[in-house]
C-alpha positions in Angstrom: 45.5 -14.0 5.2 41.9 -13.9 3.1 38.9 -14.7 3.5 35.5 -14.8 1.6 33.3 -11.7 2.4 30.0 -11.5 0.9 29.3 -8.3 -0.6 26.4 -6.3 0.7 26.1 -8.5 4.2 26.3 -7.4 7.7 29.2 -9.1 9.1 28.7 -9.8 12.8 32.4 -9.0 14.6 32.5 -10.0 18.0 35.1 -9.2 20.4 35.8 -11.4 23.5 36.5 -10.3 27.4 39.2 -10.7 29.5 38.7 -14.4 29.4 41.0 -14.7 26.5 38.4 -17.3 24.1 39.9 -18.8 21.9 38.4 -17.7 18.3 35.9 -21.7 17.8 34.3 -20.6 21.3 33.7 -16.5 20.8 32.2 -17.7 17.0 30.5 -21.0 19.2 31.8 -23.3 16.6 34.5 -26.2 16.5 36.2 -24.9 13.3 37.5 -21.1 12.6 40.0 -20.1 10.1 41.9 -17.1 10.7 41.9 -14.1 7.8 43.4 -11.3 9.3 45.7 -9.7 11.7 48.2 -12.4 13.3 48.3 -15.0 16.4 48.4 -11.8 19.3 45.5 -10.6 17.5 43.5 -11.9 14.4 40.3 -12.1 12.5 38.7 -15.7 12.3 35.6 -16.9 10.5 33.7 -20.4 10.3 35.5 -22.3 7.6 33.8 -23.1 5.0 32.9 -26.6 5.5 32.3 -25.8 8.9 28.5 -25.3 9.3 27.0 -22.3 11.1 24.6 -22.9 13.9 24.1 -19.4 15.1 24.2 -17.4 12.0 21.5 -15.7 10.8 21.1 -15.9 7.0 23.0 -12.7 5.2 24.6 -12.4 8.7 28.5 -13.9 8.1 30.0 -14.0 11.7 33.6 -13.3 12.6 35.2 -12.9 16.0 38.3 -10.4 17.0 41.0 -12.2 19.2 43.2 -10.4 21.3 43.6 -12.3 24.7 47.1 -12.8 23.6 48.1 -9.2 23.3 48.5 -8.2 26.9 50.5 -11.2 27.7 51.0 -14.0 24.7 54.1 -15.9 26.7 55.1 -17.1 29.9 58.0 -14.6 30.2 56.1 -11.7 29.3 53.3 -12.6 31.8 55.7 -13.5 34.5 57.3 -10.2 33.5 54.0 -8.3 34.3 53.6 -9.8 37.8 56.8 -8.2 38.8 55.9 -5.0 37.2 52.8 -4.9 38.2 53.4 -2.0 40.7 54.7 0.2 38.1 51.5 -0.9 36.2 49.3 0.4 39.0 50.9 3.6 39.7 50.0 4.1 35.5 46.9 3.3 35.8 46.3 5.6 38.8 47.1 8.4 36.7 44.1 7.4 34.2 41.6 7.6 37.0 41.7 11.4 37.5 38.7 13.3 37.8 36.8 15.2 35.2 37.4 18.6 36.4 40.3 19.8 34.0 41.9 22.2 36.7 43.0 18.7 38.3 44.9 17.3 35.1 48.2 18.9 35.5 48.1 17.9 39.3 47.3 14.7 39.3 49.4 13.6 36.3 52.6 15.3 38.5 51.8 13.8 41.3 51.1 9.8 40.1 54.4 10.3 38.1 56.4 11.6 41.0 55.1 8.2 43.0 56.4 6.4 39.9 59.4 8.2 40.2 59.5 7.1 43.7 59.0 3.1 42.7 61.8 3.5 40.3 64.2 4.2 43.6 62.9 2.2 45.4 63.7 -0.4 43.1 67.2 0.5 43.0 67.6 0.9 46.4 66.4 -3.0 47.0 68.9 -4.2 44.6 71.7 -1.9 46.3 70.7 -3.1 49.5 70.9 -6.7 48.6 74.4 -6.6 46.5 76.3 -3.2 48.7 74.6 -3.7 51.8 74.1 -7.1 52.4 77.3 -9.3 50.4 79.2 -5.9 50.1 79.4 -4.5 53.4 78.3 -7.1 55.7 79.0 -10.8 54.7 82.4 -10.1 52.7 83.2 -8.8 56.3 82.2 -11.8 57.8 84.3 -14.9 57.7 81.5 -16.8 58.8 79.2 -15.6 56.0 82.2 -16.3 53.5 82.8 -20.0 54.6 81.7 -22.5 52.0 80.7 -19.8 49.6 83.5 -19.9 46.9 81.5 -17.4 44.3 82.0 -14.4 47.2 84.8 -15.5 49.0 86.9 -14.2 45.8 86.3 -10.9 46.7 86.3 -11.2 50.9 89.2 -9.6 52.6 89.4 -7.0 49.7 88.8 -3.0 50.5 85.9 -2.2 51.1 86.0 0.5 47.8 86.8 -2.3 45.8 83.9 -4.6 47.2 81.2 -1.7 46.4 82.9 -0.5 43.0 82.9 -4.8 41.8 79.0 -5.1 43.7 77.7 -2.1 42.0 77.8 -4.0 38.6 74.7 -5.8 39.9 72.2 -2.9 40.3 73.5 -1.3 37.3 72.9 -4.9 35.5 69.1 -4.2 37.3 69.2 -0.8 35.8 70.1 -2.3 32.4 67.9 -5.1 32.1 64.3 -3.1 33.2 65.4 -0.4 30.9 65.6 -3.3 28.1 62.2 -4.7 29.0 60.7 -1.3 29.2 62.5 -0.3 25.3 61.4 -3.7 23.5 57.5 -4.1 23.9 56.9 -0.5 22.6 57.8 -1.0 18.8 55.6 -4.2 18.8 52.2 -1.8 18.1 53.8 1.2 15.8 52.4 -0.4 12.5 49.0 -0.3 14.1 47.6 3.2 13.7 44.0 5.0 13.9 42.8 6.9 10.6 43.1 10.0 11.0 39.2 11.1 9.8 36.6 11.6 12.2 38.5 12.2 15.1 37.1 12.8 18.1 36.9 15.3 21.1 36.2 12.6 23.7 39.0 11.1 25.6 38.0 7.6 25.1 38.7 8.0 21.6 42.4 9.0 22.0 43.3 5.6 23.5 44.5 3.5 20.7 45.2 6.9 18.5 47.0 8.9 20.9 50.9 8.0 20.2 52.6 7.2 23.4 56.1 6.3 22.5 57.2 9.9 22.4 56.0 10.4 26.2 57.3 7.0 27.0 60.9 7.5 25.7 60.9 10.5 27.2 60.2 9.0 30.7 62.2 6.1 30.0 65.0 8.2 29.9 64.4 10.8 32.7 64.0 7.4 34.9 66.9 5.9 33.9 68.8 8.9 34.9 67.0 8.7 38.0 68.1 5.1 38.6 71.8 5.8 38.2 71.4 8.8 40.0 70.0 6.8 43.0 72.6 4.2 42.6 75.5 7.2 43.0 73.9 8.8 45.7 73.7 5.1 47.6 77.4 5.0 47.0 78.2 8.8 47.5 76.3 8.9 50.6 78.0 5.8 52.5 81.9 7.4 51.2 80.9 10.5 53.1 80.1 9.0 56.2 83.3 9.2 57.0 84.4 12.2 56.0 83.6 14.2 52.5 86.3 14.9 50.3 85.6 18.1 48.1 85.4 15.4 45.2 82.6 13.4 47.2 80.9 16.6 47.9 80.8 17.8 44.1 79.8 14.5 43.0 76.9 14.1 45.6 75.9 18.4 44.2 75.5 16.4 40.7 73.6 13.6 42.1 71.4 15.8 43.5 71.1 17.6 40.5 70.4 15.2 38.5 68.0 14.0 41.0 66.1 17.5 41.1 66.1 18.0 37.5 63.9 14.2 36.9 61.5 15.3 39.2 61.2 18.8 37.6 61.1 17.3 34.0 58.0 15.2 35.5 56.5 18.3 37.3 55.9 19.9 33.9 52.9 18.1 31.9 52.6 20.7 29.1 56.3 20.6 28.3 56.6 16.7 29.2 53.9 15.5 27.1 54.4 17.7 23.8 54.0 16.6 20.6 56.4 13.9 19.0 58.6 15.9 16.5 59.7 17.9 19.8 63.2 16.8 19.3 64.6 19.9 21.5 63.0 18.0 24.3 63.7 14.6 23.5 67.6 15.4 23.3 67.4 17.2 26.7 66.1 14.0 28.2 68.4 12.2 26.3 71.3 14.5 27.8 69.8 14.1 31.6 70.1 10.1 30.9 73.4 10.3 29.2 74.9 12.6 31.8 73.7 10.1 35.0 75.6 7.4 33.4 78.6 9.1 33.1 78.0 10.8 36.4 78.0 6.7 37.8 81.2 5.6 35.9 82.8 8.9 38.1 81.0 7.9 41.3 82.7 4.7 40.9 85.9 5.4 40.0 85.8 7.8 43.5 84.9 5.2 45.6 87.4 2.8 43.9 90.8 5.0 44.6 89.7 6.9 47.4 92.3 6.4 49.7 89.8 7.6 53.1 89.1 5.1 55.3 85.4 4.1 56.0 83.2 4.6 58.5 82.4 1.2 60.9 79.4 0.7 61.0 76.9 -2.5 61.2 74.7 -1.9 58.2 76.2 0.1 54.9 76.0 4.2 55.9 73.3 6.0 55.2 71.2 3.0 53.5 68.2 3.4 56.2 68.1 7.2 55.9 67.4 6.8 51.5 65.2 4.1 52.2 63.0 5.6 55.0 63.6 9.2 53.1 61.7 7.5 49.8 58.6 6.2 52.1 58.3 9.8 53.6 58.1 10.8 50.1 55.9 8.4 49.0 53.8 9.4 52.2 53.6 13.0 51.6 52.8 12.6 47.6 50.1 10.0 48.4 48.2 12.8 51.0 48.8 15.6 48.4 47.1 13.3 45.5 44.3 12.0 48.4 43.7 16.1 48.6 43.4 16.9 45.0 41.4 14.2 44.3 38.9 15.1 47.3 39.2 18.8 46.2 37.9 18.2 42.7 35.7 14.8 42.6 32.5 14.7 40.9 29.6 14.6 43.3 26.7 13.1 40.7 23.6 12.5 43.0 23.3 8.6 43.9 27.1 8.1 43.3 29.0 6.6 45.5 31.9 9.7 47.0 34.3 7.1 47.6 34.2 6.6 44.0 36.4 9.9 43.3 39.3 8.1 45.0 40.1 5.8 42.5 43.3 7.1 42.0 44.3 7.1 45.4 43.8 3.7 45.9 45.3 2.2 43.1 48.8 4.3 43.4 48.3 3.4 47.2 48.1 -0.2 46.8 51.3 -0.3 43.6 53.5 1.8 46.3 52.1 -1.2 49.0 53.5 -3.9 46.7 56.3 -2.3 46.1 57.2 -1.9 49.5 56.6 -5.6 50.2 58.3 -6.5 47.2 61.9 -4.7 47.9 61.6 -5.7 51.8 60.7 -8.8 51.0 63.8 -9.1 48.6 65.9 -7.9 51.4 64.6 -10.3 54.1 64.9 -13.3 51.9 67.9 -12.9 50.9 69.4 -11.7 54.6 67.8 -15.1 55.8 69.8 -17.2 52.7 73.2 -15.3 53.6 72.4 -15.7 57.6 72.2 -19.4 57.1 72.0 -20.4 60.7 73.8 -17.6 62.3 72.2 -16.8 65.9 69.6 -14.1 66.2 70.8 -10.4 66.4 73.9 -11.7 64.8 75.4 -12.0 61.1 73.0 -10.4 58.6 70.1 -10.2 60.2 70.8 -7.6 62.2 71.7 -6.2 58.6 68.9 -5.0 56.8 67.7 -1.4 57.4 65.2 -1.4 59.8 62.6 0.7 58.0 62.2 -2.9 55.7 60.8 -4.2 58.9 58.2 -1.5 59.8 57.6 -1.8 55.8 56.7 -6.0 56.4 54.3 -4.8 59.7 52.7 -2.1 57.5 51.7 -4.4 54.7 50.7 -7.3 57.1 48.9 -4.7 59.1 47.2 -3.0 56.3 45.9 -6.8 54.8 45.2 -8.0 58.2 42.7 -4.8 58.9 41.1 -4.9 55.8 40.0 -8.5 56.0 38.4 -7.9 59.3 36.6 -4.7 57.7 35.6 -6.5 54.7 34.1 -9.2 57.3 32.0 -6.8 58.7 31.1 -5.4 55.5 29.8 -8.6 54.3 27.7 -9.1 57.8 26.6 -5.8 57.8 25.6 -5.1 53.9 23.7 -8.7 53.7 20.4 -8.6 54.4 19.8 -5.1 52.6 21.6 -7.4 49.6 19.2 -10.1 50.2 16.4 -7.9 50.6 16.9 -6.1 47.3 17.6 -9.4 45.4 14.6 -10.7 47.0 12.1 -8.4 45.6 13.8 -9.1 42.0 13.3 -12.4 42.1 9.7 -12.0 43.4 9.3 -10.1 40.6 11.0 -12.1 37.8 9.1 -15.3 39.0 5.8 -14.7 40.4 4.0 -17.4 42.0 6.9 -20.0 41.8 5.4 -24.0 42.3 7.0 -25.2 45.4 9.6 -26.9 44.1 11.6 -24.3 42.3 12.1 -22.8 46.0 15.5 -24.2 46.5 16.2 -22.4 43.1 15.0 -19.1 44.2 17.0 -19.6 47.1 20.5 -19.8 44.9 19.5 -17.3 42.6 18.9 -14.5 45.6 22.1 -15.5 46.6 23.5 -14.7 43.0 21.9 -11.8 43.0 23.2 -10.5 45.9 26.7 -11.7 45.7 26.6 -9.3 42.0 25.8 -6.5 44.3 28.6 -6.5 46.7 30.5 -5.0 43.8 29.4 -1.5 45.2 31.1 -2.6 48.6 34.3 -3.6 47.1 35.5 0.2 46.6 34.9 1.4 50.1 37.2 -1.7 51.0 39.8 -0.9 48.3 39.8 3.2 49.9 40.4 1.6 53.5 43.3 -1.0 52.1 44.7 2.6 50.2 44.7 4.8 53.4 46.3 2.1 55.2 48.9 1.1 52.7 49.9 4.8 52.9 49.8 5.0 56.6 52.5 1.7 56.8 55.1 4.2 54.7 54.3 7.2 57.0 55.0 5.0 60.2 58.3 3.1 58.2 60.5 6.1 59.5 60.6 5.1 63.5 62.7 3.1 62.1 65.4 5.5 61.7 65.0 6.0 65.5 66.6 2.4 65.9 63.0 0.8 67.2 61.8 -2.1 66.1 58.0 -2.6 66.1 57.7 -5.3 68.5 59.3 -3.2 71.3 57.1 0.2 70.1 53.9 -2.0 70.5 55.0 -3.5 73.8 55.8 -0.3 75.4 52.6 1.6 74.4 50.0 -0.8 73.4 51.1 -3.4 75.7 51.2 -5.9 73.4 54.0 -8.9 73.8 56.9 -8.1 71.5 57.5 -11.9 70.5 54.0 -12.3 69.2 54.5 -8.8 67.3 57.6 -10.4 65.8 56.2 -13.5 65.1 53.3 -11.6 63.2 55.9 -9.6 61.0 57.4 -13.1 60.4 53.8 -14.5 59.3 53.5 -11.1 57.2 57.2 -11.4 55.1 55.7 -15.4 54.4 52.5 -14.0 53.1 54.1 -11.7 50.8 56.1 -14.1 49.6 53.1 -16.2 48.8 51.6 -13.1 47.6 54.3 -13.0 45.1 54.4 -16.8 45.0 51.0 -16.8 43.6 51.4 -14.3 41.1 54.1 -16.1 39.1 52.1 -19.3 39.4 48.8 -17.6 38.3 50.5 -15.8 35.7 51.7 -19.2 34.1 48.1 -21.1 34.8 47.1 -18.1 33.3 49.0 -18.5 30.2 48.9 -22.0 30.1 44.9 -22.9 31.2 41.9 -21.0 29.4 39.7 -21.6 32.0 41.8 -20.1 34.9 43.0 -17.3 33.1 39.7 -16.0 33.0 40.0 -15.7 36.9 43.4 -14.5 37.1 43.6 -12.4 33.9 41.4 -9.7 34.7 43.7 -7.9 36.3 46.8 -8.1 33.2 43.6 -6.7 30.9 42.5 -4.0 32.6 45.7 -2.6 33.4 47.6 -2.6 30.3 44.7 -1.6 28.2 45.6 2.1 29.3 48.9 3.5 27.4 51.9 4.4 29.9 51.3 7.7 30.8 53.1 8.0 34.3 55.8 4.8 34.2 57.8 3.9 31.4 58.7 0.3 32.9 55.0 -0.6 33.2 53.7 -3.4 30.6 52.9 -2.1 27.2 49.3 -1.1 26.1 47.8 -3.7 23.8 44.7 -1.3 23.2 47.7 0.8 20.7 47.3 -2.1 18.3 44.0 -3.6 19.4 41.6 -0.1 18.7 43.8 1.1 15.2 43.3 -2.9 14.2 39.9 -3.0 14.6 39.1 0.3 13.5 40.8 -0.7 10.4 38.9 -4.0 9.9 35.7 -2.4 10.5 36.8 0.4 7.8 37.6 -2.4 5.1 34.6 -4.3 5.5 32.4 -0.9 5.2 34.4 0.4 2.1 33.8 -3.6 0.9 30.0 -2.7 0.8 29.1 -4.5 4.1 27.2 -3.4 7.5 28.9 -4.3 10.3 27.2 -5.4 13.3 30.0 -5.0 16.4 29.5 -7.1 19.6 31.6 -7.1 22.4 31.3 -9.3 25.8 32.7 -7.7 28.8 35.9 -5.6 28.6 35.1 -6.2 24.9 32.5 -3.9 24.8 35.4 -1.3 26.0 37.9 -1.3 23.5 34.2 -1.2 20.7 33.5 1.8 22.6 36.9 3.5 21.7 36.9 2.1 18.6 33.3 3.9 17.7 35.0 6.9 19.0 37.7 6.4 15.5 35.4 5.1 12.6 34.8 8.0 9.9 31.2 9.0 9.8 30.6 7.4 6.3 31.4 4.2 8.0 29.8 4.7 11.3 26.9 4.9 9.6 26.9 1.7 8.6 27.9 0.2 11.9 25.5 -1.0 14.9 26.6 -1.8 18.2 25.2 -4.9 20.7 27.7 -4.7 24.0 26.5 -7.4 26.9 28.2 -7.8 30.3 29.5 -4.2 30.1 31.8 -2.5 32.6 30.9 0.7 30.4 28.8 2.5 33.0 29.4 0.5 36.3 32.9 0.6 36.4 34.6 2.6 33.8 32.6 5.5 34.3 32.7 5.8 38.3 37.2 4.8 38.0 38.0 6.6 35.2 35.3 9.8 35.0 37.4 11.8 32.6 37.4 9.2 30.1 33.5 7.2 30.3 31.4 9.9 31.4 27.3 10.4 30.3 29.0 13.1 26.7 31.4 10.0 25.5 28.5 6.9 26.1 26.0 9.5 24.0 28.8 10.3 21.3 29.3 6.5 21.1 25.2 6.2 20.4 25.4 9.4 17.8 27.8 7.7 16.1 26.1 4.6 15.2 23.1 6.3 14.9 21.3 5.1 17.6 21.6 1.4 16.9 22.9 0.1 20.1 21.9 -3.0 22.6 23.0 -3.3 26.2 22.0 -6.7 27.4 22.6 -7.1 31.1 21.8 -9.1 34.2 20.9 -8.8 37.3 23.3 -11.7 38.5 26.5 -10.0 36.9 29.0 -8.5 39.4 30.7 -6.7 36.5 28.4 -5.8 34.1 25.5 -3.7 34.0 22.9 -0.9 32.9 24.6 1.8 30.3 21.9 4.8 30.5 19.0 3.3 32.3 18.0 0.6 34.9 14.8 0.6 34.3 12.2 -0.9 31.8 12.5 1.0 28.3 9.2 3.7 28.5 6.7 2.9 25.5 7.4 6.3 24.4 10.8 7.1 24.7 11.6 10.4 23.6 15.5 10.2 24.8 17.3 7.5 22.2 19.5 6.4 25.0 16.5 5.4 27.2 16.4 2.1 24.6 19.7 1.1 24.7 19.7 -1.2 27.7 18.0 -4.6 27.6 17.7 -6.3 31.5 17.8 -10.2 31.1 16.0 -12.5 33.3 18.6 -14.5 34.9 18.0 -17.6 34.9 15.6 -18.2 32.1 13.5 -20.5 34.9 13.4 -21.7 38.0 12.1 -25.1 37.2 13.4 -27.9 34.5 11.7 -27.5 31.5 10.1 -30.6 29.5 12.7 -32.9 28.4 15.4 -32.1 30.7 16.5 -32.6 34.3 17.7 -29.6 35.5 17.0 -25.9 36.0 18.6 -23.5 33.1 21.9 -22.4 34.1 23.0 -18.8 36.2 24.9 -17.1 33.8 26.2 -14.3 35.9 29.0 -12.5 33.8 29.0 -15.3 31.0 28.8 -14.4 27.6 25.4 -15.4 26.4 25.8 -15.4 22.2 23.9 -19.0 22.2 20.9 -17.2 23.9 17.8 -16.5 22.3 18.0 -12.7 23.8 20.9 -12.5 22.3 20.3 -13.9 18.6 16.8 -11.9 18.9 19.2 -8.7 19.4 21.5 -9.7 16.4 18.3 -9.9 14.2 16.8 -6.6 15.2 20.3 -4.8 15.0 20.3 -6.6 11.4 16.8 -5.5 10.6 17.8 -1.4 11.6 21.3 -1.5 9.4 19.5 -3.2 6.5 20.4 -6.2 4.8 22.6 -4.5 1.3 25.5 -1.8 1.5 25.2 1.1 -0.4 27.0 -0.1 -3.6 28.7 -4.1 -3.9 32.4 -4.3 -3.5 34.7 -7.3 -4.3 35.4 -10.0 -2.0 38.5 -9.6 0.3 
């Protein structure tokens, strides 16, 4: 599409939050026409016989919306709540410190625990269709009666149950390696110029080409997942007695195995450049020689003529299970060590901070542990119908699923008392501190404004437990991890009740009853995902609640998981950067403001502009996560060098407006009041609003003015006085007129 574009204006681009805007209410107008890009992510302007309350004259507004990109549909939102721990565990690997003598450790580490999830997976879907309907209820008559689509296959052999029931997690296999192959060639039209490059980090997201890396892992996980199928298979055959072909099969398995997590244990030779095709064909080969590897495993346990070993539950199934946790234990403590070893120790920062990582792969690996047990239980419980307890196929389901259910429950149940006390305890020092700012924003008050004081403080301080909210998020991590560690008594045939009862003293029916409460909250947990993730689609107004989460993760490119949600920022940063680029070379300034997360994907985007056009660029960011967030979670990527690079860029001519009432947003270089003679640029950067304007309704009206918290203010008069000065420094003509687009 086109649109008019007066030559030699500044054209004000704004770029929206996580809230997902549509393009009338970023531009505050009724009417906005779209004249570039598409319905993911497009360009819009005022129409032409819409008029234009908030422009400024020679100022010609236009707005940038991507909410759509990270989920645009109701099947690929729903699709990113049951990814979402493979989106976590990629993110985790974002959040790794500064130092670069932690890069290659960290990167090995969070994509061995995605490794890990990838089993995992597997082994929930083999436990439901091998041990579960395979070995258990096509045993059962009871299980079988009135159940025509199984009893087909009931009183067959037991090869022949496991070679038909294997279809299913291969079909699981099949259809998260099709999710995981589609989204990526949505974005490959979208890419950076390749002048003015950077040397920051921030400024490779959005240029840096990721489908290389990600075919790559795609393929050395998909080996994985067939390999992890065969072993599920191999490993039941010889429990009762290896043949020398069961034995040779389970020495590829484990080859195949050893070779994924060595491919992933080599960053430099994993994440080379994209014309590498010696590497991409040995991945290739790894993937291709699995799935061969799994047409022989099943032929074996088809015709083997052996008889199997009788047992209640499917051989060896509690052993891979609990073996994965104890993995996923050990590979959490080594990544908790690294990250303590090399964190930054800035004075006034928060240490807690440097565990980012840790928490976040901590708290995927949680989910998917309740996930997978979850899967398990439910579906035991639908096959069990009312069979009797300790009977039928409840006894069934590996053990280690339970202590998985007690682990999660325990970790959520602990963490809600600590956050409790956090909230008791860290109070008044909140109300304290937002006490003295509002005594200083509204000195002597009238009397009747003290009610409004009174909900303001509380504003305040609410915005402030934000700093609280990591130390919480570090407890949940360390305890998530400590449920996995303490998964393996299962494998000495205890269930938790009777553990607790014997040493702790507590009754074992209430322990059991709180493990049943725990597998109904997780499935309520889940429950609320997909129903949040279609509100979210579906209502504006509560996706900006529940959407925060879909942003923020898939803004980072996959990195560590190939079947985590696809990064919109690979189309959202090269399209903007190629906007901003034709509106420059058009003969126009361009005046970039971005609300929120907005002001994020601006940042990287400064990072890409040519210096002949970042010269004729100013920046206005307001209710940024630059500094408070992004820099403390992901310090290699926002640190103090990148924030001044981004100000170098566009000379200097950047606006931070922030309030004290945001729990997101904040200061970018300073806190405090810009100094009358400011020697540093950056010390003029940030803006503090008073928030609220008043305390008392002014003449006319009948109410107070609004708390706007995190709320994009582009009505405001702060705001539109920014806009102006920011107009005023890039001047009013281009250097030379251009044509309209």
């Amino acid at each position: 599409m086109s649109g008019p574009d007066s030559s030699g204006d500044v054209v004000e681009l704004r770029v929206h939050g996580v809230s997902g805007a549509s393009a009338a209410q970023v531009l505050d107008l009724r009417e906005a026409g779209q004249v570039a890009g598409d319905q993911s992510g497009g360009f819009y302007r005022p129409r032409p016989r819409c008029a234009d309350p908030a422009g400024l004259p020679g100022v010609t507004l236009e707005a940038y919306r991507w909410g759509d990109l990270p989920s645009g549909t109701v099947a690929r939102t729903l699709a990113v709540v049951f990814l979402l721990p493979f989106m976590l565990v990629n993110v985790a690997i974002w959040m790794r410190p500064a130092s670069p003598g932690s890069e290659a450790v960290v990167k090995s580490l969070c994509r061995l625990l995605g490794l890990t999830l990838t089993v995992l997976y597997v082994l929930a879907i083999a436990g439901v269709a091998l041990d579960l309907v395979g070995w258990t209820c096509l045993a059962s008559s009871d299980c079988l009666t009135g159940r025509s689509w199984l009893s087909w296959l009931g009183g067959r052999p037991v090869g022949v149950r496991l070679a038909t029931l294997a279809l299913v997690p291969v079909a699981a296999i099949g259809l998260i390696w099709r999710i995981s192959n589609r989204p990526g060639r949505t974005f490959e039209a979208f890419r950076a110029p390749e002048q003015g490059l950077t040397t920051s980090r921030l400024g490779t997201i959005g240029r840096w080409d990721a489908e290389p890396l990600v075919g790559r892992l795609r393929a050395i996980h998909v080996a994985a997942a067939f390999a992890t199928l065969d072993l599920s298979l191999l490993v039941a055959r010889a429990a009762g007695g290896g043949s020398l072909v069961t034995i040779a099969l389970m020495a590829a398995t484990g080859l195949v195995l050893t070779a994924c997590a060595g491919l992933l244990c080599t960053p430099p030779l994993i994440d080379r450049a994209a014309d590498n095709q010696r590497l991409d064909g040995v991945t290739r080969a790894l993937r291709t020689g699995a799935i061969v590897l799994t047409v022989g495993v099943v032929a074996h346990v088809l015709t083997d003529p052996r008889p199997w070993h009788d047992e209640q539950g499917l051989p060896g199934q509690d052993g891979l299970v609990a073996g994965v946790f104890v993995a996923q234990t050990a590979l959490l403590v080594a990544l908790g060590v690294v990250l303590l070893w090399h964190r930054d120790r800035p004075r006034g920062a928060t240490p807690l901070f440097g565990l980012g990582a840790l928490v976040v792969a901590a708290t995927g690996i949680s989910l998917a542990v309740a996930y997978s047990a979850e899967l398990v239980y439910r579906v035991a419980d639908f096959l069990d119908r009312d069979a009797p307890t300790g009977e039928g196929i409840a006894a069934g389901p590996p053990r280690v699923y339970t202590w998985a259910i007690y682990g999660f429950f325990r970790a959520l149940l602990v963490t809600a008392v600590v956050a409790g006390l956090v909230i008791l305890i860290s109070r008044p020092g909140r109300r304290r501190a937002a006490a003295a700012i509002v005594a200083r924003d509204y000195p002597d008050p009238p009397a009747e404004a003290r009610p409004r004081l009174r909900q303001v403080r509380d504003a305040i301080a609410q915005a402030r437990f934000t700093e609280k909210v990591v130390p919480l998020a570090v407890v949940y991590g360390c305890l998530a991890g400590l449920g996995t560690a303490t998964t393996t008594i299962g494998l000495l045939g205890q269930f938790p009740g009777d553990v607790l009862e014997r040493n702790a003293g507590l009754p074992a029916d209430a322990v059991t009853f709180g493990i049943a409460v725990g597998s109904w909250v997780i499935a309520a947990v889940i429950l609320a995902l997909v129903v949040g993730g279609i509100f979210a689609y579906r209502t504006a107004p509560f996706r900006r609640h529940v959407a925060v989460l879909w942003d923020l993760g898939t803004f980072w490119p996959r990195a560590a998981h190939p079947f985590a949600p696809p990064c919109y920022a690979e189309r959202a940063v090269p399209e903007l950067a190629r906007r901003i680029t034709h509106l420059v070379e058009r003969g126009n300034a361009v005046l970039l403001t971005g609300h929120s997360h907005g002001s994020v994907l601006l940042a990287a985007t400064v990072l890409q502009l040519p210096p002949q056009v970042g010269s004729r660029v100013a920046l206005l960011t307001h209710g940024s996560p630059l500094r408070r967030l992004y820099a403390r979670l992901f310090p290699a990527f926002v640190d103090d060098a990148a924030l001044r690079e981004i100000g170098r860029r566009v000379g200097w001519r950047w606006i931070n407006l922030w309030r004290d009432t945001d729990p997101i947003g904040g200061w970018i270089f300073s806190p405090g009041p810009t100094p009358a003679s400011a020697d540093d640029p950056a010390d003029r950067v940030d803006r503090r609003l008073r928030d609220p304007r008043g305390v008392v309704a002014p003449p006319g009206d009948s109410v107070a003015p609004p708390i706007h918290g995190h709320w994009p203010g582009e009505a405001d008069e702060p705001f539109t006085e920014a806009v102006r000065e920011l107009t005023r420094r890039l001047g009013r003509r281009a250097d030379g007129p251009g044509p309209p687009t």
